[in-house]
C-alpha positions in Angstrom: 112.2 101.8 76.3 108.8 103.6 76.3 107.4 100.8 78.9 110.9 101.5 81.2 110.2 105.5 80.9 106.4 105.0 82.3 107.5 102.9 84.8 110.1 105.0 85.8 107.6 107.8 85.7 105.6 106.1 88.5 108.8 105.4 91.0 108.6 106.3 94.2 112.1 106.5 95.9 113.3 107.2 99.2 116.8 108.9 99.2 119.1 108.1 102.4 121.8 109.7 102.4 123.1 112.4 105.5 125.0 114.7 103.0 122.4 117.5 101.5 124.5 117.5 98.5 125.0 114.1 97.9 120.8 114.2 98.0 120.6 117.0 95.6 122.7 115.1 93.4 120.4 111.9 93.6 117.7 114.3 93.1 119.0 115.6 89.9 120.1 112.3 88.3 116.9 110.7 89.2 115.2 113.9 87.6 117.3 113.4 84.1 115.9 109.9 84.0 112.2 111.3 84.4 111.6 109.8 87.9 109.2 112.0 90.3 111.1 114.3 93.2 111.9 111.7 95.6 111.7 111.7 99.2 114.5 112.6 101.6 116.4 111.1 104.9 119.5 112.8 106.4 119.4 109.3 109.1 117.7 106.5 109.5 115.4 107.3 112.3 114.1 109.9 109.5 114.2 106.9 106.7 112.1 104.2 109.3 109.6 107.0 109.8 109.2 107.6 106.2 108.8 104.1 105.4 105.7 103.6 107.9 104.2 106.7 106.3 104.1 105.0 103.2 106.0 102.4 101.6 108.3 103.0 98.4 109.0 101.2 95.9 113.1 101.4 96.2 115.4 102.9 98.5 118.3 104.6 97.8 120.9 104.1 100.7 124.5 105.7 101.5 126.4 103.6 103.4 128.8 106.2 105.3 126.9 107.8 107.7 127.6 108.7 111.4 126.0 105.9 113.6 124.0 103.7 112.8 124.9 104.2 109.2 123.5 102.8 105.5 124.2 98.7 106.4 122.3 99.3 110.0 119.8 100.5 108.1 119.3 97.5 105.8 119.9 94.9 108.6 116.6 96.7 110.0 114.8 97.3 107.3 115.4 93.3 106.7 113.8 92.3 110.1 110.5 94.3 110.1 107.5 92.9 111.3 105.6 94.1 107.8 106.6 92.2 105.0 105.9 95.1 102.2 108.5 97.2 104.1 111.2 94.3 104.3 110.8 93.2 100.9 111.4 97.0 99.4 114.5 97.2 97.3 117.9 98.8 98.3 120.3 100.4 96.2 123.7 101.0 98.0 125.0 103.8 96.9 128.4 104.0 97.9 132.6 104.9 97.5 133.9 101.7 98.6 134.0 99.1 96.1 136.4 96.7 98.0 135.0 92.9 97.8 134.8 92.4 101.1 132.4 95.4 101.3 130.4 94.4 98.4 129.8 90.8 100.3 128.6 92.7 103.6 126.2 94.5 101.6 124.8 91.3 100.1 125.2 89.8 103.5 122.5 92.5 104.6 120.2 92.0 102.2 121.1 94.9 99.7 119.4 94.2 96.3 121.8 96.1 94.2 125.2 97.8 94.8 125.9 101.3 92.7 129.8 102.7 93.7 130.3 106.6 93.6 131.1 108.6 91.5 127.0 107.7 89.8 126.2 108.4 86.6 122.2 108.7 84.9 123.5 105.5 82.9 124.7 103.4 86.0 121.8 104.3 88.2 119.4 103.8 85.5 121.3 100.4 84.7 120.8 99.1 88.7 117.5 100.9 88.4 115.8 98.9 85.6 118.0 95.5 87.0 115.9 95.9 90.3 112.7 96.1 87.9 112.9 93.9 85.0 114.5 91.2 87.0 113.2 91.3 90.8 115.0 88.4 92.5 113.0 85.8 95.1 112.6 86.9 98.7 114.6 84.7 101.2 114.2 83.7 104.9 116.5 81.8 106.4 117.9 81.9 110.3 120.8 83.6 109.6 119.5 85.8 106.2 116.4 87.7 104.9 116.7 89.6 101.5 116.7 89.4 98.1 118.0 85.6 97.2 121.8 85.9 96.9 122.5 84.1 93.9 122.5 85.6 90.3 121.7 82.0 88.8 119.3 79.6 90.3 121.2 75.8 90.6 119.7 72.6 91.7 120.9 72.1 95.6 121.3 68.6 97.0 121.3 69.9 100.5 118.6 69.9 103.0 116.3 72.8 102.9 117.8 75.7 105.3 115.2 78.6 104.2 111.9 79.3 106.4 109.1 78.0 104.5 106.2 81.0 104.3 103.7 80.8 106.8 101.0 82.8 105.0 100.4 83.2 101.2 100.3 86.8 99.1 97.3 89.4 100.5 95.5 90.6 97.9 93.6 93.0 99.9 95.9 96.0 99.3 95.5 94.9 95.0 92.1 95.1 95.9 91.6 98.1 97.5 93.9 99.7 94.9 91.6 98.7 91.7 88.8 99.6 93.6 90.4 103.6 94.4 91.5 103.5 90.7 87.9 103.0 89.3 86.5 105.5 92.0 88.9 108.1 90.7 90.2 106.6 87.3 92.0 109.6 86.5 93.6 110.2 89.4 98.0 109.4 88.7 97.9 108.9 92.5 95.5 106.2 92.0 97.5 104.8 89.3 100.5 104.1 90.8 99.0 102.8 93.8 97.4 100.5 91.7 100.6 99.4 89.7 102.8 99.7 93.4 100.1 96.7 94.3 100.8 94.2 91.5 104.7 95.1 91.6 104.4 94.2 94.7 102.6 90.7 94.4 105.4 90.0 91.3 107.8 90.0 94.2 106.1 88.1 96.9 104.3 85.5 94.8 107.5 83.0 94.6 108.6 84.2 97.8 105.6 82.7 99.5 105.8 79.6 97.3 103.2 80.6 95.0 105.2 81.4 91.5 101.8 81.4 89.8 100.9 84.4 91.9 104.4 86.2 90.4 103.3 85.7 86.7 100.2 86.8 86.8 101.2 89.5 88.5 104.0 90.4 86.2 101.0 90.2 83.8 99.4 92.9 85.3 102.3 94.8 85.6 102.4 94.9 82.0 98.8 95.3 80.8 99.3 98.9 83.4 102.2 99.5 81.2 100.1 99.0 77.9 97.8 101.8 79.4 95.1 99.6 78.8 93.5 100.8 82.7 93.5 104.6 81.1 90.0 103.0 79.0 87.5 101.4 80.4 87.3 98.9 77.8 90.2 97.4 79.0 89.1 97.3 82.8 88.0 93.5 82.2 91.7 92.6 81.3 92.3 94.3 84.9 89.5 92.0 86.6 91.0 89.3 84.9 94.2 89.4 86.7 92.3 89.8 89.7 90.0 86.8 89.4 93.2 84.2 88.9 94.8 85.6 91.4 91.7 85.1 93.8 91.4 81.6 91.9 95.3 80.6 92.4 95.2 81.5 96.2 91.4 80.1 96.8 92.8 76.6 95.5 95.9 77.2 97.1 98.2 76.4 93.6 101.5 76.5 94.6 104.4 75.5 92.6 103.1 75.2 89.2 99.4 74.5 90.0 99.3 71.3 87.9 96.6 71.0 85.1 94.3 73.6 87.5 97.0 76.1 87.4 98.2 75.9 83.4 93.8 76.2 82.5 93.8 79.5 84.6 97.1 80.8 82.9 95.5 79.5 79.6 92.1 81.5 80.0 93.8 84.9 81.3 95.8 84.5 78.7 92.8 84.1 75.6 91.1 87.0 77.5 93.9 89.6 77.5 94.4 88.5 73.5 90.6 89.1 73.3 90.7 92.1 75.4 93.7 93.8 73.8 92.0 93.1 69.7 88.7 94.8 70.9 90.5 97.6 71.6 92.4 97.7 68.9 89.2 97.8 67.0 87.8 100.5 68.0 91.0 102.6 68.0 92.1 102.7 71.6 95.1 101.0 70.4 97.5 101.3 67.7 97.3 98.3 65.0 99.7 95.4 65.5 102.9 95.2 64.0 
């Protein structure tokens, strides 16, 4: 719960929605659940502008709107040229739960579907669904957006999804670190740096590099831990970094073979070895 709450703390959300008390609303659930004063759309010219300012890390979408309303907004969203903006997630938020609406929404590439009237419960539920669980991007000719299906199965078909053309960036992971340690106190700094690795958790498997996603998600965690807040944990941060580098550099996709299981092996014996040192010398509570 405590690693949901700082995570939560962190969130930046973009609220679309053209009723102002439908946004204050949003505002004031999302503020019972601890999350930061989100920003604000009333259409989705507004909502595309905020996105190039600066990307969020989920969207919160009406779907009624006057023209072009919530589902124009995904289908765009979907097909932009920058893939940190297409991959952000979208929570419909919406008063029409008929099936055939829900399957549009999917259709569109909506990540998660939340049906009026919201509770803190159900929008924390969808909330921590599109966090703990984030599913694989998809490109196909007629789809892009979150894969579709709950459960992965075996399919005996031919191979209908775009294969990636490029692999993860770690240049923005990069840049991030290297603001953090420039101004290590900074909360702005942190949650760029922790927007970064969320960020690579989602692409890794998208671009067929699933090594990429759990190292990430190791990041993700060790931010969660705290450990960044000391500098005796900034090698476990490095860490992360150098596999990454070492995955791409290598070019390990899939599982990465022998190569791939001896980098997991050593990040993993240096983030034990990280995590007792500071333990030791009380910049973390004793295990167990």
């Amino acid at each position: 719960m405590k690693q949901l709450l700082d995570r939560l703390q962190r969130l930046d959300v973009l609220v679309l929605d053209d009723s102002r008390s439908m946004r204050a609303l949003l505002k004031a659930v999302l503020r019972s659940l601890w999350v930061p004063p989100p920003r604000e759309a009333a259409d989705v010219a507004a909502a595309l502008a905020e996105l190039r300012r600066a990307p969020p890390d989920l969207i919160l979408a009406d779907w009624e709107m006057p023209p072009p309303d919530g589902l124009h907004f995904v289908r765009t969203l979907r097909a932009l040229p920058d893939p940190r903006l297409r991959r952000t997630p979208v929570l419909m938020v919406t008063a029409h739960t008929e099936q055939w609406r829900i399957n549009a929404a999917r259709d569109a590439g909506v990540t998660e579907f939340l049906a009026k009237p919201i509770s803190a419960g159900g929008l924390a539920g969808r909330i921590q669904a599109i966090l703990d669980h984030p599913r694989p991007f998809v490109q196909s000719r007629a789809f892009r957006g979150p894969c579709r299906r709950r459960h992965l199965r075996c399919f005996a078909g031919p191979e209908r999804r775009i294969p990636p053309s490029v692999a993860p960036d770690l240049e923005e992971l990069r840049a991030a670190w290297l603001a953090f340690r420039t101004l290590p106190g900074s909360r702005e700094a942190a949650a760029r740096l922790y927007r970064a690795a969320h960020t690579l958790r989602g692409e890794g498997t998208s671009h067929g590099y699933p090594l990429v996603t759990g190292v990430a998600a190791s990041l993700c965690r060790v931010l969660e831990r705290g450990h960044a807040r000391h500098r005796a944990g900034w090698p476990m941060i490095e860490a992360h970094l150098a596999t990454l580098a070492a995955i791409l550099q290598e070019r390990l996709t899939a599982g990465g073979g022998a190569a791939g299981r001896a980098l997991l092996l050593a990040l993993r014996d240096q983030v034990e070895n990280g995590t007792a040192a500071m333990r030791a010398v009380g910049l973390l509570p004793a295990a167990g």
